[in-house]
N, C-alpha and C positions, 0 to 999 in steps of 0.2 A: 541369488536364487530368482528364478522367472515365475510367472505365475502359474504354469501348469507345473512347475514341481511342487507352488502351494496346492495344486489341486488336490494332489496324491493325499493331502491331508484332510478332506473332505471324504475322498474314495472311502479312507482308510476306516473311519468310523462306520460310515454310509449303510451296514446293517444294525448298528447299535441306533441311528437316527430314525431308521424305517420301523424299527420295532417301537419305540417311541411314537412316532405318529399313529402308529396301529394301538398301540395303548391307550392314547387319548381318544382314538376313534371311539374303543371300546366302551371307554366312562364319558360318556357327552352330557357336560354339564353347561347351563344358562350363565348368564352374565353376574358374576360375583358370588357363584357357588362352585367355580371349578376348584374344589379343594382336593380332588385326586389327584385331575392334569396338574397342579401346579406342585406336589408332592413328587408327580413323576418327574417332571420337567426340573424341578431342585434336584432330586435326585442325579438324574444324568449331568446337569451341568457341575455338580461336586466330585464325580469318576471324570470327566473330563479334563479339571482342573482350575477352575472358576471358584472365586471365593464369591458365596451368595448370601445377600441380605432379602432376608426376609421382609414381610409387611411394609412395604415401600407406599409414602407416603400415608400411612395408616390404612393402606388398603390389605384383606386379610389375606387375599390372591392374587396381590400382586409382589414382585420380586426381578431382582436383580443376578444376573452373575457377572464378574468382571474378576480382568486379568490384566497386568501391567500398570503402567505411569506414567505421568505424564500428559502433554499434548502431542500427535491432536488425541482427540477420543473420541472413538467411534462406537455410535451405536446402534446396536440390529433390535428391531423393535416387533417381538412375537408376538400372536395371540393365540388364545386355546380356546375359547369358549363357544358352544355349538347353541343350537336353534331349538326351537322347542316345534311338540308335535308334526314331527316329519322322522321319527326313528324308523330305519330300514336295514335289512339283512346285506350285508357286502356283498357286491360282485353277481346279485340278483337284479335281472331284468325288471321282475313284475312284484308290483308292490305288498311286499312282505315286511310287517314291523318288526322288530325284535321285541320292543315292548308297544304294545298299543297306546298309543297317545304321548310317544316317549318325545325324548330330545333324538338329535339324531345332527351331523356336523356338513349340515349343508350349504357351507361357505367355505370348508376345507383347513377351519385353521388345526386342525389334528397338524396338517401339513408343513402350514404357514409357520407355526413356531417350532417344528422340529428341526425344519428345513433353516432357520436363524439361527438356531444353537448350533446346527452343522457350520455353518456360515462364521462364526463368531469364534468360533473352534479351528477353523481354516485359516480365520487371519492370527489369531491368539499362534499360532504354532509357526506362521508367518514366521512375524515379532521376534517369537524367541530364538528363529533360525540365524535371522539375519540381524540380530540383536540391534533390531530400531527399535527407536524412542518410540511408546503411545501406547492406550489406556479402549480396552477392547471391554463394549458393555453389552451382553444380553438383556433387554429389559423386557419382561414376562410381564403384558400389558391385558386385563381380565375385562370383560364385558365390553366388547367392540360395539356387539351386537346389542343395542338398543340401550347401553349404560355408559357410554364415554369414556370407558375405561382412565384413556390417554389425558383427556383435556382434565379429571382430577388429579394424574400425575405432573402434570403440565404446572397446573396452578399452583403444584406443590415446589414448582422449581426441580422438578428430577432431571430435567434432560438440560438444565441451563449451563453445563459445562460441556457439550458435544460440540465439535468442532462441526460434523454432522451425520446423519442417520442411514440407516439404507433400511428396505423395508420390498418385500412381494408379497405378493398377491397367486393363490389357485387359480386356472383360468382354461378356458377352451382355446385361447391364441399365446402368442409370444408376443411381446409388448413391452415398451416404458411408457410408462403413465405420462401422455402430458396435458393432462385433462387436471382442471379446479375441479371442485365438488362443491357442494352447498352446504352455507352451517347451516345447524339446525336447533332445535328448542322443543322438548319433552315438556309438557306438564299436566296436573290432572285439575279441573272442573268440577267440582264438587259440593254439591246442593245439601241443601238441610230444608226441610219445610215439617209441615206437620201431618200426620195421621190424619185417618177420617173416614165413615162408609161413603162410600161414592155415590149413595144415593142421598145420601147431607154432605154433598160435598162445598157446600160454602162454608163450613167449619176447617177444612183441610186446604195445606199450602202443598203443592205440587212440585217434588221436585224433580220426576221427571219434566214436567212442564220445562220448567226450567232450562233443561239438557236438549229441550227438543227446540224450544226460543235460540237459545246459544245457535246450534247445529245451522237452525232456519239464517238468522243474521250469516254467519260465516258463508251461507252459498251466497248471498247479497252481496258479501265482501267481495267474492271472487273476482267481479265483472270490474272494482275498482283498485285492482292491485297488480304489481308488476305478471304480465302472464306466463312469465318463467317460474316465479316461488310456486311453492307447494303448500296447503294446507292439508295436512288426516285426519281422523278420526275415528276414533274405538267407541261404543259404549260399553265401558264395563260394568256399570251397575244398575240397573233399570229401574231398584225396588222395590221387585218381588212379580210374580208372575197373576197375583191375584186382580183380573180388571176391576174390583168393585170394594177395592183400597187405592186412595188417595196416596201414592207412593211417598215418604217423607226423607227417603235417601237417595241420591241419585247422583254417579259422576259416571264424566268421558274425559280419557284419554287423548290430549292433543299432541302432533307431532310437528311444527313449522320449521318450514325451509326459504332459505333466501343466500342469494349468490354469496356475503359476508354476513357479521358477525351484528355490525350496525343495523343492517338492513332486515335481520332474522327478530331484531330488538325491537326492531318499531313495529313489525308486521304484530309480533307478540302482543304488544299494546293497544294495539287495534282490537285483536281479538280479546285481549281484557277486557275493554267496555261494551264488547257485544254482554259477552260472561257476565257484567257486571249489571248492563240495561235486563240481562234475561232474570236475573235476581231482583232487583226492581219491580217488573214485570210482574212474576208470582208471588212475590210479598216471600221470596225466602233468601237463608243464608249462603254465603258464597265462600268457597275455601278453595283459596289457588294453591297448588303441591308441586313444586318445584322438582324435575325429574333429575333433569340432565342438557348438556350443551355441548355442541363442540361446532369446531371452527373451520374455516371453509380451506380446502387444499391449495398452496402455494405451488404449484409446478414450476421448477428451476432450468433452463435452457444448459445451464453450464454444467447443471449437475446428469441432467438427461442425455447431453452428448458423450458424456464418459460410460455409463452405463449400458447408451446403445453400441459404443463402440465393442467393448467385450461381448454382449449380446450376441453380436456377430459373428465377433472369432471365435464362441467357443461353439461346438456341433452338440444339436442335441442329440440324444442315447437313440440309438437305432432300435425301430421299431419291430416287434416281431408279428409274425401272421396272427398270435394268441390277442393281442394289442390290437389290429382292426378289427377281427372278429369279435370281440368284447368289443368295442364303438360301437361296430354298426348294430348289434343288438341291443345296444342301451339306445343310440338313436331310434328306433322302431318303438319304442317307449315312450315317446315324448314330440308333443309339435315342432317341428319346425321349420314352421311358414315363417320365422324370425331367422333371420343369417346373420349372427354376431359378425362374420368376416365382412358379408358384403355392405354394412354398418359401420366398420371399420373403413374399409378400402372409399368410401365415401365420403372422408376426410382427407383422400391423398388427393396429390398432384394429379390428373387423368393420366400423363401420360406412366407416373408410378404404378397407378393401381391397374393399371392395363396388364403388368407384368406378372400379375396375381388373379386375375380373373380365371385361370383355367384352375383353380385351387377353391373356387368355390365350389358347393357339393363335396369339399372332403369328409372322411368319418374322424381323419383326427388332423389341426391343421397343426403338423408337425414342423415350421419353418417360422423364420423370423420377421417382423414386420417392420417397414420401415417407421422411424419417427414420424406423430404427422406434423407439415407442416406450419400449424399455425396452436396454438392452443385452443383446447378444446374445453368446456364447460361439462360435466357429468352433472347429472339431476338428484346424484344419491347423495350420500354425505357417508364419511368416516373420520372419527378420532382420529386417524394418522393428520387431519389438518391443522392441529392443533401443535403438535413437535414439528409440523414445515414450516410454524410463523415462532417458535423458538428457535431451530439453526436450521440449515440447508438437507434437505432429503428427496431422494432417489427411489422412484416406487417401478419396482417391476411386475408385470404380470405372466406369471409364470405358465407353461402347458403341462396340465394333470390331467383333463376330461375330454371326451369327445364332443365333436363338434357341434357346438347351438347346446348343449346342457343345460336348461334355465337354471339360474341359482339357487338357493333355501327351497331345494326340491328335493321329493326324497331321489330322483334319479342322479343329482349331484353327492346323497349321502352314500348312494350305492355304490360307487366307485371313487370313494375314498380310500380304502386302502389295495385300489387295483396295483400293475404293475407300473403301467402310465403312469397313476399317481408320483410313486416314489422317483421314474425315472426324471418328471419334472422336477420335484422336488429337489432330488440331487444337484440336478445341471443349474435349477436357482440358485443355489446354494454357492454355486460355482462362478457364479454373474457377481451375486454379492462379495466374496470373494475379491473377485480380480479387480470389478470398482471399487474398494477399499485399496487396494495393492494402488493402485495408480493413480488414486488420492492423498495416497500417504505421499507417494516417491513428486507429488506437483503441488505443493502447500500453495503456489499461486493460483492456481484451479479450483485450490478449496478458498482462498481469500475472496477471487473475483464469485461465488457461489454466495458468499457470505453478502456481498457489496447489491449481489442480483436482488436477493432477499430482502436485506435493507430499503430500495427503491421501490420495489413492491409492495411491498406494507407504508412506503410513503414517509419512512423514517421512522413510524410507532413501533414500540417493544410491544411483544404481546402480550394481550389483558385475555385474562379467561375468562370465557363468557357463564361459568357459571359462578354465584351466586353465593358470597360467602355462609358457610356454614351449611351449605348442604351435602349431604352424606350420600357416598354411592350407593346404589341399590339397584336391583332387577325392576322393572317397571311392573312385574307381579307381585312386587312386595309394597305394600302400601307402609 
């Protein structure tokens, strides 16, 4: 069997997968409350044929389906969980919420994990056609988005039996990732002082004071720290809005980035003793709240050559008139003095990207991109970096949206369940697919992916960088 007759197997389900996405569109839930999507998503992988574990790694939304035995084992690594305040009406131009101040799936994973079960389901029927050995895992991965879903499975040892992973991404281009990302470190800041009228305010310990010392030190850090990390900040708690109370509760929300996992650690600890001098400072108490962590993206040479190879050969789904028309009126919606492509094309070869230059200004860039050639560094961070420093993984970026879409926007939630969306979706589906199929049939392909990995982390197994004993949670939940 070739792999476009596995494809047929992808086809086949491909409206039982689109309704599924559209289902999840519908319930967008935040990080470690997707208890519908992940209802739905058991659901369908139990008709499909998947036997599924529930509460994986004690998480209550996270889960498992798998099929077969054996080595290698392969596993497609889903998510479902949507964004907060950006809920919007489908397939609407102009900003319409469903619910006012709702959630709303402005990262696309409705997509992203339907689009894996179709995938997992594609090679699963592989398998049983051509009766090869190996062990097909869906892993239903909850709170990407701001909770590290992955890196607490990670720590839990879930993925330490995959030979390796495959994983895409929603996107406005066609793409393999060969971009790292940056880990990063969640935590919260949090002051205690005392009451007081403000107009006897030497009786009162200030804990906003405190948050706003913290805040001051951190832009001081800036000028002396790598000028690639990242440091944010929220204030979640101010104290109360009354000026003429001495505030006695007070935290922020920090977010730290740095290119690894080391370097994420020590930035952390810097900002501790600012945290710590600003406590000092106002004579009040300090409470560090350990959020979340995950670890910085591994990109694989051996594994990205096999993946852009199918990339290639398979065509994506022909666009219909209905398909530009829906672009170019969602572009009329949104800025774009930003050109993802020509962003893109600015990591090729010149004389590469010259061959793509008449494709900027498209409403949907419906063609494949070449690899770039050197790796690239991304500024954001994702839990998928956490299962590429456990075994070898393959990140595609798949075409659902028209061209330049900013992300965690509602014009990204508005054409989620367009018809672009699903036809990316399928043709990923499709990619992941055939790069399993050609990973299975060249175990030396997956050995030397394994050998790449190992030289890259330097010979260390991976440590998870969060913090024994802490428990996932939405960063809204204190």
């Amino acid at each position: 069997m070739d792999k476009k007759e596995a494809f047929k197997f992808v086809d086949d389900i491909s409206a039982r997968i689109e309704k599924l996405s559209d289902d999840i569109w519908d319930c967008p839930e935040t990080a470690f409350e997707e208890f519908e999507s992940t209802r739905l998503s058991i659901e369908a992988l139990k008709e499909l044929g998947f036997e599924v574990t529930e509460k994986v790694a004690g998480i209550d939304t996270a889960y498992s389906g798998k099929w077969g035995s054996g080595h290698p084992v392969i596993g497609f690594l889903g998510e479902y969980d949507a964004l907060s305040s950006i809920s919007q009406k489908a397939g609407c131009d102009t900003h319409q919420p469903v619910v006012e101040g709702g959630n709303g799936h402005g990262c696309g994973h409705n997509l992203l994990g339907a689009g894996c079960i179709a995938a997992a389901y594609g090679l699963k029927e592989y398998l049983k056609a051509t009766g090869k050995p190996g062990t097909v895992i869906y892993f239903g991965c909850p709170g990407e988005e701001g909770g590290s879903g992955k890196a607490f499975m990670a720590g839990a040892g879930v993925f330490d039996d995959c030979d390796f992973c495959l994983h895409w991404h929603p996107s406005d281009t066609n793409c393999v990732d060969n971009s790292s990302t940056n880990a990063n470190i969640q935590l919260y800041y949090r002051y205690t002082g005392v009451a007081a009228h403000a107009a006897g305010a030497e009786f009162g310990r200030s804990a906003l004071d405190a948050v706003e010392l913290l805040n001051l030190g951190v832009q001081f850090l800036r000028e002396h720290m790598d000028p690639n990390f990242r440091i944010h900040y929220a204030i979640t708690n101010t104290g109360g809005f009354s000026p003429n109370v001495v505030q006695p509760n007070a935290e922020v929300l920090y977010l730290i980035r740095a290119n690894n996992n080391k370097n994420a650690a020590e930035l952390k600890a810097r900002v501790d003793r600012i945290a710590q001098g600003a406590a000092l400072m106002t004579d009040t108490k300090l409470e560090m709240d350990f959020i979340k962590a995950c670890s910085n993206f591994v990109p694989l040479s051996t594994m990205n050559a096999v993946m852009q190879k199918n990339a290639e050969e398979i065509p994506f789904p022909e666009l219909s008139e209905e398909d530009h028309a829906f672009a170019k009126r969602m572009q009329a919606a949104f800025d774009q003095s930003g050109d993802s492509l020509a962003r893109y094309l600015g990591y090729l070869d010149p004389e590469v990207a010259e061959k793509f230059e008449d494709k900027l200004g498209s409403d949907i860039n419906n063609f494949m991109l070449p690899l770039t050639p050197m790796e690239q560094h991304s500024g954001g961070s994702s839990d998928v970096g956490d299962v590429s420093q456990v075994c070898p993984v393959a990140f595609l970026n798949g075409l659902t949206h028209a061209a330049n879409t900013p992300g965690h926007s509602w014009q990204w939630v508005a054409q989620g369940k367009a018809p672009l969306a699903h036809k990316g979706m399928i043709w990923s589906a499709k990619v992941l697919v055939a790069t399993a199929i050609d990973l299975i049939n060249d175990p030396e392909t997956v050995e030397k992916a394994k050998a790449e990995l190992s030289k890259k982390m330097g010979g260390e197994k991976y440590a998870c960088p969060i913090p024994a004993g802490t428990k996932p949670r939405g960063i809204s939940k204190h």
